[in-house]
C-alpha positions in Angstrom: 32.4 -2.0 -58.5 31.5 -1.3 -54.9 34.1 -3.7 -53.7 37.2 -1.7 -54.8 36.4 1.5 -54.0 35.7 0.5 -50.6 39.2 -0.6 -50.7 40.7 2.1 -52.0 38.7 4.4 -49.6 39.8 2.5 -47.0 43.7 2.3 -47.8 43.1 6.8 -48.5 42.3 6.7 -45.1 45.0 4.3 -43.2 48.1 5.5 -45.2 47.9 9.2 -43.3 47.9 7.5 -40.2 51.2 5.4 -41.5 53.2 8.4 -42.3 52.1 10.6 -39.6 53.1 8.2 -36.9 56.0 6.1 -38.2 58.3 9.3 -38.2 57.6 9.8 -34.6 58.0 6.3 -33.1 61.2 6.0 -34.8 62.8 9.3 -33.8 61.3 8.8 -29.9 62.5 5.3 -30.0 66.0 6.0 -31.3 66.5 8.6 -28.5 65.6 6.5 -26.0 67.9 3.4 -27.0 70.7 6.1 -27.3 70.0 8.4 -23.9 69.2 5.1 -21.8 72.5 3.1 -21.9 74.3 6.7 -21.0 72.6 7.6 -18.1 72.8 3.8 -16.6 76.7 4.5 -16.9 76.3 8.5 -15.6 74.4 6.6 -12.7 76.5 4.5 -11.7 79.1 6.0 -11.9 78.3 9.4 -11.4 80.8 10.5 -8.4 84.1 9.0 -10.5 84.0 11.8 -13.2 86.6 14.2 -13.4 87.7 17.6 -15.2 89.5 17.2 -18.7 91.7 19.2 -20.0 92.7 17.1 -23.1 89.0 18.0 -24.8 87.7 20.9 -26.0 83.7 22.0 -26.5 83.8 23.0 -30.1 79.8 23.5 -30.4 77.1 23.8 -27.8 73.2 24.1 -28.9 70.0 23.5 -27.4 66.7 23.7 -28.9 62.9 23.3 -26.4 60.1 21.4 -28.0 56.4 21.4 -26.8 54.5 17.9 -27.8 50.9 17.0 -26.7 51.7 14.4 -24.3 55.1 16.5 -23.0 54.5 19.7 -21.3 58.2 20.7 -22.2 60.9 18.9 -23.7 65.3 20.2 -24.2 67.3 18.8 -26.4 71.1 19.4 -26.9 73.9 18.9 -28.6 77.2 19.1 -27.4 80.5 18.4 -29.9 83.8 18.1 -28.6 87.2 17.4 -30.2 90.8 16.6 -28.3 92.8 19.9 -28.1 95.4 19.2 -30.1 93.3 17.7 -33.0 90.1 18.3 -35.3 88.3 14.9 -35.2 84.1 15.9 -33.2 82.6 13.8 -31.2 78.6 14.2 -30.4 76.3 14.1 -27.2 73.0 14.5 -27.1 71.0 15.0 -24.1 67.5 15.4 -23.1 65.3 16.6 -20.5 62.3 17.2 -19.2 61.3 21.0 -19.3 63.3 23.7 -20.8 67.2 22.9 -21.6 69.5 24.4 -19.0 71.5 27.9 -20.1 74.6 28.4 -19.3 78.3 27.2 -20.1 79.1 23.6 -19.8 82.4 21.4 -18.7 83.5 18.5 -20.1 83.9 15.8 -17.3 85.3 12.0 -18.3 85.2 8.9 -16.3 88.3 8.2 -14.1 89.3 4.5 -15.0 88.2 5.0 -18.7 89.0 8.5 -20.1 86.9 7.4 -23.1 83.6 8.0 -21.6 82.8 11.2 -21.4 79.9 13.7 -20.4 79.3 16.9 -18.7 79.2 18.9 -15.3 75.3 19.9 -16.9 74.3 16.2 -17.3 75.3 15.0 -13.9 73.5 17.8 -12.4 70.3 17.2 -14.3 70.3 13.1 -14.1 66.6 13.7 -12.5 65.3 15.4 -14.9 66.6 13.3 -18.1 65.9 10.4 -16.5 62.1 11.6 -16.2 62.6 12.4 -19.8 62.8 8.8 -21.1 59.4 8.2 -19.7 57.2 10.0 -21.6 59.2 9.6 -24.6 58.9 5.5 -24.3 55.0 6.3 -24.1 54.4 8.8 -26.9 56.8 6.0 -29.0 55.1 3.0 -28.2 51.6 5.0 -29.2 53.1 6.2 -32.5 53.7 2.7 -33.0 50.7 0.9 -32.3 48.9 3.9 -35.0 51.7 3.5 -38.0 51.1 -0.8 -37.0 47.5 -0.6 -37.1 47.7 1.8 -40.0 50.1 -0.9 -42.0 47.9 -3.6 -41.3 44.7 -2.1 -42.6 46.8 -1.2 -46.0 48.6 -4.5 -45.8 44.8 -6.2 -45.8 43.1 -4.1 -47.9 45.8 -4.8 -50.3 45.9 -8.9 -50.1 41.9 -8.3 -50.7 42.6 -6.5 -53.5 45.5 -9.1 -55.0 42.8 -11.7 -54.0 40.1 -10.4 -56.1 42.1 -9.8 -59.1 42.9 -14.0 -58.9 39.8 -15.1 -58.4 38.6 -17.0 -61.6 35.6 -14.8 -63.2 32.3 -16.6 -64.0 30.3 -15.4 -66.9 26.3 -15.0 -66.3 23.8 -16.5 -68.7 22.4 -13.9 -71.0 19.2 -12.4 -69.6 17.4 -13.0 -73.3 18.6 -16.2 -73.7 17.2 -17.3 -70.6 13.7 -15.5 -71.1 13.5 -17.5 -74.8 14.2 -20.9 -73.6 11.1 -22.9 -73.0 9.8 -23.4 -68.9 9.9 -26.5 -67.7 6.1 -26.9 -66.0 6.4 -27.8 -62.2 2.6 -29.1 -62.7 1.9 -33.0 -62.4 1.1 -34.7 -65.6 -3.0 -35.4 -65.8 -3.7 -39.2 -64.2 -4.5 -41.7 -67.0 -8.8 -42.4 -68.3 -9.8 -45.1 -66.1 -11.4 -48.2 -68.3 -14.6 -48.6 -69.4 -16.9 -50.4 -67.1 -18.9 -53.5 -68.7 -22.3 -54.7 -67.6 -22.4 -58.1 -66.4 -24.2 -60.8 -68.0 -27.4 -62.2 -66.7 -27.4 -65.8 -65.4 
């Protein structure tokens, strides 16, 4: 019986770390697969974006998170929609340190209208490109905790299937055994020698 509940103790103890950290590495992950292949376009490109006028900011909001590993961290969201229609499209942006307050203007690239960011972004490239950092660290720790935590349940678990298939052998009975006759480790006694006759006189 001490086998199974050292299992079960030992899955109890894995499965917070699994939900505690999986949560985590996927949100930090996602926004860094997201924010990454924007601001390699906002780099490179970052002197050929110009005014619109053909998009509108319908919603601006930014929240600040503090994390253990992050001193600071701003998010927000900005939604736009073309002027003369009701169809949102969503930014997100990050930074390092408290989000920066104060009204925002849309900009969109020059040779492709379609890509489009703001005046706050471009002025604050640093700052979310420090961002990505620290997220891609706290991520990658989150997920080394929710694998380690799946592979102690995963084990635990194919110990547990493993045990339940194993074929059970039945002990002899205790009484039965103490009934049943000893077999004597001692050597049988050595056969009587013959008796020794006198020899005949001459």
């Amino acid at each position: 019986m001490g086998q199974p509940r050292s299992n079960l103790k030992n899955m109890l103890i894995a499965l917070p770390f699994v939900l505690v950290s999986v949560l985590p590495a996927v949100g930090a992950i996602y926004v860094v697969g997201s924010e990454v292949p924007r601001l390699i376009v906002e780099m490179r490109h970052r002197h050929e974006f110009e005014p619109t006028r053909s998009l509108k900011v319908t919603q601006y909001r930014c929240t600040n998170h503090y994390m253990l590993v992050i001193p600071a961290l701003g998010l927000c969201t900005v939604r736009y929609a073309p002027a003369a229609g009701s169809d949102e499209t969503e930014l997100s942006y990050t930074w390092l340190g408290r989000a920066p307050a104060g009204p925002i203007r849309l900009r969109q690239l020059r040779s492709d209208p379609g890509i489009v960011t703001t005046d706050v972004s471009l002025e604050t490239f640093g700052r979310q490109a420090a961002a990505m950092l620290p997220l891609a660290i706290f991520g990658a720790l989150m997920a080394c905790f929710s694998s380690l935590g799946l592979y102690v349940v995963a084990k635990e678990l194919w110990s547990e299937w493993s045990r339940r298939r194993a074929p059970i052998t039945h002990k002899p009975d205790s009484a039965t055994t103490s009934q049943s006759p000893e077999k004597s480790t001692e050597s049988p006694p050595p056969p009587p020698s013959a008796p020794r006759t006198a020899a005949s006189p001459k």
